[in-house]
N, C-alpha and C positions, 0 to 999 in steps of 0.2 A: 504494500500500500504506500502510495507517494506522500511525503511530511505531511504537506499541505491537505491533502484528504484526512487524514489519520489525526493534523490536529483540528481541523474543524470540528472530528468525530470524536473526539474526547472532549468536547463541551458538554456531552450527556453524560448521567453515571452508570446508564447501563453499559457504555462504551469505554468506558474507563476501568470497569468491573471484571468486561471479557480479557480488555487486552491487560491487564494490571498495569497500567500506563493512564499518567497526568501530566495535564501542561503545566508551565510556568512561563507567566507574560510577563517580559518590564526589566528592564536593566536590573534592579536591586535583586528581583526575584531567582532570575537566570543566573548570577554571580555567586548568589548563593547556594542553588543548585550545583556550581560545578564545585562549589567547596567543600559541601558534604560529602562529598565521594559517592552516592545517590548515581547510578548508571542512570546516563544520558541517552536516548536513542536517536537522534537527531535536533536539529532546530532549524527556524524558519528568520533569517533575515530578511528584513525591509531596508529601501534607500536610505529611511532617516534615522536608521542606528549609528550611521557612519558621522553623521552632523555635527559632535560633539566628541571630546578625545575617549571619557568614557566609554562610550558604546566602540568608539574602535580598537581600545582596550579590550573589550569585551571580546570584541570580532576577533581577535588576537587570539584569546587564551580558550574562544573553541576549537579554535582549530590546533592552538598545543593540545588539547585536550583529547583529540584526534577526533571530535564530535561531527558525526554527517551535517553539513550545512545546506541547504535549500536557499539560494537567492531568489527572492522571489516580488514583485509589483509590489508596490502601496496597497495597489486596488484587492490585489488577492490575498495581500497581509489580512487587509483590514475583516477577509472575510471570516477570517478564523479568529482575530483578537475580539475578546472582551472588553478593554475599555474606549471609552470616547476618545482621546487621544494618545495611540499606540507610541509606545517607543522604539517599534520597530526590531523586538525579538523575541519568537514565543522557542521555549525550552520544552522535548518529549522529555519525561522522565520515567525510569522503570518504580512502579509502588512499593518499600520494601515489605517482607515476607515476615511480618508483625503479629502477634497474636498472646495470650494470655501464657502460651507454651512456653514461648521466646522470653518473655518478660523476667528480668532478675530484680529477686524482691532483697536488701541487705537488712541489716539489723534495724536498721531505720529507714524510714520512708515516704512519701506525700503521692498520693495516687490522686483524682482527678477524674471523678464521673460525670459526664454531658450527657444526662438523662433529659433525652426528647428535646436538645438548643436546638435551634433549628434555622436561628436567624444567623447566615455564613461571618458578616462581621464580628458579630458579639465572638464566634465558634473562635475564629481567627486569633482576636483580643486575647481570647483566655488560653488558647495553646503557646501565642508567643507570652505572655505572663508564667504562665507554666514552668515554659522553658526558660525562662528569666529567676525566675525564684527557686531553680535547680531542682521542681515537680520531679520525680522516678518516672512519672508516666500518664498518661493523658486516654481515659478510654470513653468513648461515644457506645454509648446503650442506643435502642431502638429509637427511631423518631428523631435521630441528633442529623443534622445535613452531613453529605457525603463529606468526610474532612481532608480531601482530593479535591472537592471543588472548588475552579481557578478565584473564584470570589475570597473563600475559605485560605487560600494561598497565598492571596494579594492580602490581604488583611492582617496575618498573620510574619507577613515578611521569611516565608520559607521557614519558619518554625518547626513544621512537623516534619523537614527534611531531617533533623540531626535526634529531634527528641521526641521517646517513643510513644509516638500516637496511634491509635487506632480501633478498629470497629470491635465489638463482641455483644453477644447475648444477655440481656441483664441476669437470667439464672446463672451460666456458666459461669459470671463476671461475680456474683456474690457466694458460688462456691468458692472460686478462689480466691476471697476475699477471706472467707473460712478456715478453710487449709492453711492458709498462710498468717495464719492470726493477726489479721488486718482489720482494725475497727472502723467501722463505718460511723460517719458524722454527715448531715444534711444539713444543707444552708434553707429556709423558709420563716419569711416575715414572721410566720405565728411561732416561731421558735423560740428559746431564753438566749438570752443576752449572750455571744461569745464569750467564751471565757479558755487562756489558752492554758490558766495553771495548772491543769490535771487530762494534759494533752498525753495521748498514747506514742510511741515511739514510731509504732507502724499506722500511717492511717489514711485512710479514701475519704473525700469531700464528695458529698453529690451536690449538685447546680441543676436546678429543674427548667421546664421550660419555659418561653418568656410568658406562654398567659395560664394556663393552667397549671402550674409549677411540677412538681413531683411525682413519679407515680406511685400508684399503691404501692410495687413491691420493695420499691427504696422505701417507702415511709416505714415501711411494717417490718424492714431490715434495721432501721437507723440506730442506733446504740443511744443517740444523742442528735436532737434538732436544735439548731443553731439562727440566730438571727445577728442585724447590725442593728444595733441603736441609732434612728434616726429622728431631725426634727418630724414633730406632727404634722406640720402643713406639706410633708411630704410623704405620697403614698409608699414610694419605694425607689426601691436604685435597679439598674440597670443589672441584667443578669454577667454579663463582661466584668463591670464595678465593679460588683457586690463579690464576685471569686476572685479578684487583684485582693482589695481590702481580706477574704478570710484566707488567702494564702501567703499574704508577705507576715501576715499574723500567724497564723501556724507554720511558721518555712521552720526545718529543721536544724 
């Protein structure tokens, strides 16, 4: 299949799903990708990456990279890019091969459940926070948006390229929370007050979704339901916020 087909067809996630293949649009994105060490399978240059030294910086180190290159129109860039104004490089990437199997739990640890996010921004915010506050790990239960998706990508500034993100079943996901004597804590408004003094060693935060928040089987799993003290004239914070504030407060 030629780049340029292959990535127009990775803007679905059932197309992302078969080939286990994601794009990455946009100078910042692309740079990051090639630093992960994240197999590249090709990318797509446009005229106007070259505009600026960055981007021919860029154009440079894919091709030390030895990464298949596609020169290709504006016109036919634009058909495959997501944003209003391209920067003129989209990056294939192979998905790594991530799972609750792979995952190493240490003595101590901050896990990260995205039970049912769904909005790609907020998704994005709280993986690059994650990975900023030195998270173990980032998992999306059912109903979370594909955390491949180029939106989820762009938002997150290639976050889930280094730190380990990814999809699982919320059973599977609170057995091995089980096994691994991992205590579960849930963030929701009707919660008590955070409090981090008798904070567990090992332990999973769930974040629910942005309107109906939680679901049953994380409530009914929760060890402890957690809120942020806010003023009154305010209903609530943002589900992105609200997991920045309860993970720089329980970081280990």
């Amino acid at each position: 299949m030629k780049l340029l087909t292959l990535a127009r067809d990775l803007g679905r996630r059932k197309a992302r799903e078969k080939h286990s293949l994601f794009v990455a649009e946009g100078v910042r994105s692309v740079e990051e990708l090639l630093r992960s060490g994240l197999k590249v399978r090709g990318a797509l240059v446009a005229p106007q990456l070259l505009s600026a030294p960055r981007g021919q910086a860029l154009r440079k180190s894919l091709d030390e990279a030895g990464v298949e290159v596609a020169e290709v129109s504006e016109k036919d860039f634009r058909s495959a890019a997501e944003t209003e104004s391209p920067q003129g490089v989209i990056a294939i990437g192979e998905i790594p091969a991530r799972s609750l199997g792979t995952l190493e739990i240490r003595s101590g640890c901050r896990i990260v459940l995205l039970d049912g996010v769904q909005d790609p921004g907020n998704v994005g915010t709280i993986l690059r926070t994650a990975a900023a506050l030195g998270a173990t790990a980032t998992i999306a239960l059912p109903g979370t948006v594909d955390l491949w998706n180029p939106k989820v990508i762009r938002s997150s500034m290639g976050a889930q390229f280094g730190h380990a993100a990814f999809h699982a079943e919320t059973s599977e996901t609170l057995g091995f929370l089980d096994r691994n004597k991992i205590e579960l804590w849930a963030a929701d408004a009707g919660g008590s007050a955070l409090n981090r003094g008798d904070v567990s060693p090992r332990l999973a935060v769930a974040v629910g979704n942005e309107g109906s928040g939680l679901s049953p089987e994380i409530r009914a799993k929760a060890k402890k339901t957690n809120s942020l003290p806010i003023a009154a004239r305010v209903e609530s914070l943002n589900v992105a916020v609200a997991a920045g504030i309860i993970l720089y407060e329980l970081r280990t």
